[in-house]
N, C-alpha and C positions, 0 to 999 in steps of 0.2 A: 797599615794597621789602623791607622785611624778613619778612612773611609770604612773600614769593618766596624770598627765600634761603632760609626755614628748609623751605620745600617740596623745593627743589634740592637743599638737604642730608639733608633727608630719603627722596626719590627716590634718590641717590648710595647713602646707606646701604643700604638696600632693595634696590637691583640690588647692593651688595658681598654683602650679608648670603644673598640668594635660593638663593649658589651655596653657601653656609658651613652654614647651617642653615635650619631650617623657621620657628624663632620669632626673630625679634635682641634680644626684648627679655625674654630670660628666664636664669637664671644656670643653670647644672646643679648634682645634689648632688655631682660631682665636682671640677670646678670651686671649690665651697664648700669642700670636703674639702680637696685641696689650699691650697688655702690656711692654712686652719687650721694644715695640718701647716708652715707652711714661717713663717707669723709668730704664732702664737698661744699662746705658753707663759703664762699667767695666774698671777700670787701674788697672796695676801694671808695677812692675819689679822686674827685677832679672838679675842676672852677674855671669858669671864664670869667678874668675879673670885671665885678662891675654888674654884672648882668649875671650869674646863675654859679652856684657849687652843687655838686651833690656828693654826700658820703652817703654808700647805700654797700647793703652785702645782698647778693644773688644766692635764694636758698631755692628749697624745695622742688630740684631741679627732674625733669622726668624725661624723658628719650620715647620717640618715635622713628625708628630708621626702616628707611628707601619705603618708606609709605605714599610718596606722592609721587608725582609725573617723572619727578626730579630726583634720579639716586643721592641724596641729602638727608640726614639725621635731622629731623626735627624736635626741638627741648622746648618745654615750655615751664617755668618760673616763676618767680618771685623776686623782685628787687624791692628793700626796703631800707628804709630811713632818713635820712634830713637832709633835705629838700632848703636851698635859699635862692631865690629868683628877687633879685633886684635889691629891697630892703625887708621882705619878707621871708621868714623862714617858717617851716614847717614839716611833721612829719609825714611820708607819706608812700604808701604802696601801690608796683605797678607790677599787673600781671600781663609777663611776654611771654610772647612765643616767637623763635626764628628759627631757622636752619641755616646748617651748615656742612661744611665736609670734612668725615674724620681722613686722620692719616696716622699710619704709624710708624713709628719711630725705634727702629730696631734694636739700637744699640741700650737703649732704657728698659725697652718690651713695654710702652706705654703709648696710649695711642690721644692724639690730641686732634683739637678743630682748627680750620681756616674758612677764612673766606665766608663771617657772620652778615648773616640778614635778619633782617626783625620784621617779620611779620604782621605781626596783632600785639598790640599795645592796648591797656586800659589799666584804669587805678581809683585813687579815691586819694585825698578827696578832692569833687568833683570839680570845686571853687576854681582849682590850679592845671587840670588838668592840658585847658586848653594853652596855656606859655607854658606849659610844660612842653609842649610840641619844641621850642624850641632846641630844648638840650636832648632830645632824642637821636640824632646821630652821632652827637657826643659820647653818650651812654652806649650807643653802641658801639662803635670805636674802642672805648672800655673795657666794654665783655670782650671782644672781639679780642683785644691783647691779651686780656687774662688767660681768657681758653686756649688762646694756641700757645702759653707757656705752663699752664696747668693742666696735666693728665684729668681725662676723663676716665681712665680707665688703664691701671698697673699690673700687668701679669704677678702673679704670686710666685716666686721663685722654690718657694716651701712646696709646691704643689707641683707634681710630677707633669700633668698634661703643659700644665701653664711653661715650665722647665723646657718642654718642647717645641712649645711654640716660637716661643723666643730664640728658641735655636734657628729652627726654621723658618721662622714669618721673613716676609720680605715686605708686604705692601700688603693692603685693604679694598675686596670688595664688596658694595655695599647690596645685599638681597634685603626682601622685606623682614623685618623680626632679628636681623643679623647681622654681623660683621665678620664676614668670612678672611681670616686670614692670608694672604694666598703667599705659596711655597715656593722653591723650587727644586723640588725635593723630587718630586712622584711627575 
């Protein structure tokens, strides 16, 4: 009986989905995007004594997925705020970009990052930029914890497709523009 309902529910999904989209079980990088923008402001901090702290929060975050050589999501961002290097403090904003690999995580229906690289780095102001070099593996180390315990992206339980995904997703592959779910369902 219960392999038949989940066929029935899964049949149901499948004729809602046919009319909606080509795949039901794949998120867009717009999709991701939004989101990001509307629940995703990120703090922390961290200090190596002696020599540098930084509190900074990660906003205005924006998704490029399997766009390059590399099936990798690339984000590009904003880190901002108070900057102390030595006996000097100051405010200050850095614009990155890295990539990384999502993965998902079935049991939640939310899908998170491993494995951060930073790519392109630049900020202002200019005075500090270069000791700032120093605390950049730190910072990334940082993000790099944060995102693999902060969802980029939460199925909607309220929403029928989303409902089914999470039934059936098992794992993530990444096409350009997507992140195709993948089942094993079908």
């Amino acid at each position: 009986m219960k392999i038949f309902t989940q066929f029935l529910t899964l049949l149901l999904g499948f004729s809602v989905f046919s009319t909606v989209q080509a795949s039901p079980f794949s998120i867009t990088e717009e999709k991701i995007n939004q989101y990001l923008s509307e629940k995703a402001t990120i703090q922390d901090k961290f200090s190596f004594p002696g020599l540098f702290s930084l509190d900074y929060q990660l906003k205005d975050l924006r998704t490029r997925i399997g766009r390059g050589a590399e099936k990798r999501v690339e984000i590009s961002g904003i880190a901002e705020g108070l900057f102390k290097l030595g006996n000097k403090q100051f405010p200050a904003k850095l614009n990155l970009t890295f990539d990384t690999i999502p993965y998902y995580e079935p049991e939640k229906g939310a899908v998170y990052l491993r494995d951060l690289r930073i790519l392109r780095w630049s900020g202002e102001p200019n005075e500090y930029m270069e000791q700032l070099q120093i605390a950049m593996p730190f910072l990334s180390e940082s993000i790099s914890a944060l995102l693999s315990t902060l969802p980029i992206y939460t199925l909607d339980e309220s929403n029928i497709r989303d409902v089914l995904i999470k039934k059936f997703a098992k794992g993530i592959k990444i096409e350009p523009g997507i992140l195709e779910l993948e089942t094993n369902v079908l």
